[in-house]
N, C-alpha and C positions, 0 to 999 in steps of 0.2 A: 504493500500500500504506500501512495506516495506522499507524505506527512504533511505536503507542502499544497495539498489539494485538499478542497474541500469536499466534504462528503453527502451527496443529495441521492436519498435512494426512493425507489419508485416502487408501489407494489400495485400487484392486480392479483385476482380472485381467481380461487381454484375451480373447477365441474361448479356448477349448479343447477338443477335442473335438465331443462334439455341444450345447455348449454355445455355439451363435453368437450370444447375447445374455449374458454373462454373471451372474450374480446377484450378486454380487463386485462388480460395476463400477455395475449399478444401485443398487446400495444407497448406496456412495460418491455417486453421483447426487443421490440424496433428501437422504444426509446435509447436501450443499452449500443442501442449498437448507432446510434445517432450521436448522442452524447450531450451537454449544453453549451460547450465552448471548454478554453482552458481556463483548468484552474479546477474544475469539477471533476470529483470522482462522480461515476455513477452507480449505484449497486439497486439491484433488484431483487424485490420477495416478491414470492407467490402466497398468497393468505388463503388456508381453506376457511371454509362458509362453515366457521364451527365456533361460535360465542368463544367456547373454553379452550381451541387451539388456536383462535384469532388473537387472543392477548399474550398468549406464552410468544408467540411469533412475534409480536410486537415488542415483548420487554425483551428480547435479545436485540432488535433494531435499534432500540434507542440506548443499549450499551454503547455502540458507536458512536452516537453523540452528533449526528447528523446535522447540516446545516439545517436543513428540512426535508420532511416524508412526502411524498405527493401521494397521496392512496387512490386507485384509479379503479372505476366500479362500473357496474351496464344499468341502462336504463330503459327498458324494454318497454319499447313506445316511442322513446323521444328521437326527435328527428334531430338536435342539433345536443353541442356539448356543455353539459351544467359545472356551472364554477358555484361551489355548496360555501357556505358562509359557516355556517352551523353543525354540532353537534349536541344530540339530545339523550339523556341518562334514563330516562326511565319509558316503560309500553314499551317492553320488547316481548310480543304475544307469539310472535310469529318462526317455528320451529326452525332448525338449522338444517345442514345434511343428516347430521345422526339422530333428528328426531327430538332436540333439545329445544329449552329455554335457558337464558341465566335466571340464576337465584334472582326472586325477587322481582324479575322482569327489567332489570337495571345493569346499568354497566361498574358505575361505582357504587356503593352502595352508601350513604351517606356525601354523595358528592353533587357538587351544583347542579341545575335543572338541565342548565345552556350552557354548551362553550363552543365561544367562537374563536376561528383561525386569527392570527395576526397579523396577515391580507387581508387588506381591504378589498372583497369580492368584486364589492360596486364600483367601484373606481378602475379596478382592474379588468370588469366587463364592459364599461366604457370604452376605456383605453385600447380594448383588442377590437372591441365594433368600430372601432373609428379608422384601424388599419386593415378594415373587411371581412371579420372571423363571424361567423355567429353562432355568438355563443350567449347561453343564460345566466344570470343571476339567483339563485336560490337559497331559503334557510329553512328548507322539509328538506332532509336528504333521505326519508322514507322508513325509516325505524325498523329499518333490518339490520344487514351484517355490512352493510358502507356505513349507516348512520355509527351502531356499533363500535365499528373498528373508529372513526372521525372520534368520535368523542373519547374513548380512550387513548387515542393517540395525542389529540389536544392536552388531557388531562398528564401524562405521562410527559410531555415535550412542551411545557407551559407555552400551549398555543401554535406551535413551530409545525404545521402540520397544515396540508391542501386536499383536500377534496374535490375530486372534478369524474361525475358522469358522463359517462360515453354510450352512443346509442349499441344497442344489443343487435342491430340488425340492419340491412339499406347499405346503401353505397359507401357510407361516413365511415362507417364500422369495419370497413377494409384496413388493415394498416399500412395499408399504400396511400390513403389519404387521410387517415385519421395519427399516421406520428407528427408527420411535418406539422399538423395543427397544435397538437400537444407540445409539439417541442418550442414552437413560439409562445405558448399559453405559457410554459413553465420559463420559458427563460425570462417573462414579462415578472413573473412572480419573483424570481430571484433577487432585478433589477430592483425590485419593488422592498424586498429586504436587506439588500443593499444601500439603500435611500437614507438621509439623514431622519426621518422620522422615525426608522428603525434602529438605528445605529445610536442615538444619541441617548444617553443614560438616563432612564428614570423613565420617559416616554414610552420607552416597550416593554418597558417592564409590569408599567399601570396597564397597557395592552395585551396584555399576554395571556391572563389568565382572566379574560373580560365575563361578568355573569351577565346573561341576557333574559332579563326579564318580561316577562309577555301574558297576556292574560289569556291570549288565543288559542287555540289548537285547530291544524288542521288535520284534515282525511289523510292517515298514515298512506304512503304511496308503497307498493311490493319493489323498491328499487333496491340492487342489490350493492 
């Protein structure tokens, strides 16, 4: 490992359903082999769709100490690529591959409602619509094993964690056209934690572990 590089690793999701090739997992594929420019290590995990293997996989990633994780997930339906603002800790009803729930129906148990990344989504989905990308803005990321893995990874990496949906199916979901789009989404993200707002002490730190508050609830989405 080159000590003089920083380390941004990318994961995507294992089988789920009738998905036994994942697009999740190919895309991380292309990414490794793209890369974001110098200076960047890249390392990839594959996450199985399993509450209780999804976190053991995760607290080895963050032994490395990552610049940031980008978690990369399918969103079966959607026709363009979701930049997820949010992770949500508890209403996890909905079974894994082995047939599971977590304890509790929650990710930490005793831990905030909301956490959100420390990109700025909106501003970042501005930013890429404005140089032709289309791409969405979201804070449902669907309260399965994406929302899951987001917010433990948030929780884990005070904040330093992305979330970004990709369609399950359609032309996008090739990763003939769906890396090049990821690899500008992620290098915008980088750029963006690179930024003096991030950088300057005291500022990312009040951001990092943001609680979000809300009285609303929407219709959980099956995204995974």
């Amino acid at each position: 490992m080159d000590t003089s590089c920083e380390i941004v690793v990318v994961t995507g999701f294992g089988p789920f359903r009738q998905y036994v090739m994942n697009p999740s997992w190919e895309a991380a594929k292309g990414l490794k082999m793209a890369g974001f420019g110098l200076g960047i290590e890249v390392h990839i995990k594959e996450i199985p769709v399993s509450y209780a293997k999804s976190q053991q996989v995760l607290d080895d990633i963050w032994q490395m100490t990552p610049k940031v994780i980008i978690h990369l997930g399918i969103a079966p339906g959607a026709k363009g690529i979701t930049l997820e603002q949010t992770g949500k800790n508890n209403c996890y009803k909905d079974r894994d591959v082995s047939g599971l729930c977590p304890d509790h129906h929650c990710c930490i148990e005793g831990g905030p409602e909301r956490l959100d990344s420390i990109i700025d989504m909106r501003s970042l989905s501005k930013h890429l619509k404005s140089m032709g990308l289309d791409v969405i803005y979201s804070r449902d990321a669907g309260r399965y094993l994406c929302d899951f893995v987001y917010y433990y990874s948030l929780y884990r990496g005070q904040g330093k964690a992305v979330l970004i949906h990709v369609p399950a199916s359609g032309s996008l979901a090739s990763p003939e056209r769906l890396v090049p789009q990821l690899q500008t989404i992620i290098q915008a993200v980088l750029r963006q934690l690179d930024s003096p707002a991030h950088t300057t002490s005291g500022q990312g730190v009040a951001h990092r572990r943001r609680l979000v508050q809300s009285t609303t609830r929407s219709q959980p989405r099956m995204w995974l």
